[in-house]
C-alpha positions in Angstrom: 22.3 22.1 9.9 24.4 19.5 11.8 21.0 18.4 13.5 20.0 17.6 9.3 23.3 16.1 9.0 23.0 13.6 11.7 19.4 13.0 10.5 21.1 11.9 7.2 23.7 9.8 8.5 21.4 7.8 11.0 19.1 7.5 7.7 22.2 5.9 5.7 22.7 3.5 8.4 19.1 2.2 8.0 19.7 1.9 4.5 23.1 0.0 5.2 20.7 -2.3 7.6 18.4 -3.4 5.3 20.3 -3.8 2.1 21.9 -6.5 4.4 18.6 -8.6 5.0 18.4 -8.7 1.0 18.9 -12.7 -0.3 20.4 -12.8 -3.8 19.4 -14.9 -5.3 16.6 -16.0 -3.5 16.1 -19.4 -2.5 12.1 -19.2 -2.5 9.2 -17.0 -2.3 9.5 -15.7 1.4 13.1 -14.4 0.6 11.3 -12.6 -2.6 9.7 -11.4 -0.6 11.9 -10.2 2.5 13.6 -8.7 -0.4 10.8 -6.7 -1.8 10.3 -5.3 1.4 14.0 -4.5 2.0 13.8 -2.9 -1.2 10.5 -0.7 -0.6 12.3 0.6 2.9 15.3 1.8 0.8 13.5 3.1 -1.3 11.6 5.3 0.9 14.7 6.4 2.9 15.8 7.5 0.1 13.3 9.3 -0.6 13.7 11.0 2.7 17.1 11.6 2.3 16.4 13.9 -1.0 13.7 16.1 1.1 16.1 16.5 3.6 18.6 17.2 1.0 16.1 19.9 -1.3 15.3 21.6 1.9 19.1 22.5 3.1 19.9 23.8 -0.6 17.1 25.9 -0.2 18.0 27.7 2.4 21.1 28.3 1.5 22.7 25.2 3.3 25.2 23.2 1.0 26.0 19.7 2.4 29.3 18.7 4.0 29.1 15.6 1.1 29.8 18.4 -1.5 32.9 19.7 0.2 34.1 15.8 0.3 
């Protein structure tokens, strides 16, 4: 389980990485564009996170977050 924990925590930090490369506002169309990637890779690690997440509660894991 730790080995998922980690997973998640290095999967936060990429998160945390590119919510800094988003521009608000934008100033033209390549920064709508850097942040429509930006926004693309959160979402997908996000979407990793929550498989990561479903499979630990389904083996009976419970995450350290829950125990805060």
């Amino acid at each position: 389980m730790q080995e998922l924990e980690k997973i998640l925590e290095e999967i936060e930090q990429c998160i945390a990485r590119a919510k800094k490369v988003i521009v608000r506002p934008p100033h033209d169309k390549l920064d709508e564009i850097a942040n429509d990637t930006a926004e693309a890779f959160i979402e997908a690690y996000k979407e990793c996170q929550d498989i990561i997440r479903k499979y630990m509660e389904n083996d009976g894991w419970i995450p350290v977050e829950k125990y805060g």
